[in-house]
N, C-alpha and C positions, 0 to 999 in steps of 0.2 A: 929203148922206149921209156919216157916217162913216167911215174906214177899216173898222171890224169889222164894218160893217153890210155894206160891200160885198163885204168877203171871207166873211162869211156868207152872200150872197146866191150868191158862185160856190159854196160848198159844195154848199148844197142844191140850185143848178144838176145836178152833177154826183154828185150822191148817188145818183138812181135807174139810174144806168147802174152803180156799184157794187153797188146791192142788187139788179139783176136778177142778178147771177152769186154771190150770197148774201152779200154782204160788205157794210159799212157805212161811212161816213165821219164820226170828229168830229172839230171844231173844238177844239182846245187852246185855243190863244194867239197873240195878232197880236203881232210883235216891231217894233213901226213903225221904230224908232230901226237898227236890222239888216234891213227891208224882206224879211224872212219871216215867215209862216205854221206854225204846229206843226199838225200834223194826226196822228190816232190812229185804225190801221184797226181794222175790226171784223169779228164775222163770220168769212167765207169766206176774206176779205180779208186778215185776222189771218194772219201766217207763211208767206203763199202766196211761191212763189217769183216770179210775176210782181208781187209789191207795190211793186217798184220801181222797174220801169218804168211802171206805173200813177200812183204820184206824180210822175214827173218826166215821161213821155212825154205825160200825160192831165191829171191833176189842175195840175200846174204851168203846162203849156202856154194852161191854161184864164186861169188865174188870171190870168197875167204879160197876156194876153191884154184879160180886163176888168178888172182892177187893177194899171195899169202901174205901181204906187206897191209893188207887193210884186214883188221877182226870184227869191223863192225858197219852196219848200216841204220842211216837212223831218217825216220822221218821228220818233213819238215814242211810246214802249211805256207 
């Protein structure tokens, strides 16, 4: 499997625990060469003040977790 396949597989992992609290998660762009992720919230999610700690406390912890090949997730408007 791919690098984008994998980190598409954590998004949609962790997508439905976003859209229960009305928010959404997409996938930008895998940075392979920089070992981040661009991720763009949506939704509820969009300007919340919890957005980020959700990226870095949840969505990153996930990732770094099943894609040890990415160290970072970073948001992108």
């Amino acid at each position: 499997m791919e690098l984008k396949e994998k980190v598409s597989a954590v998004i949609e992992a962790v997508r439905p625990a976003l859209q229960g609290d009305g928010g959404d998660i997409e996938l930008v762009d895998v940075l392979a060469e920089e070992k981040a992720v661009l991720v763009r919230l949506k939704g509820a999610c969009f300007g919340c003040p919890m957005s980020t700690f959700t990226i870095k406390g949840y969505v990153e912890q996930v990732m770094k977790e099943k894609v040890p090949e990415i160290s970072e997730i970073r948001l992108v408007k």
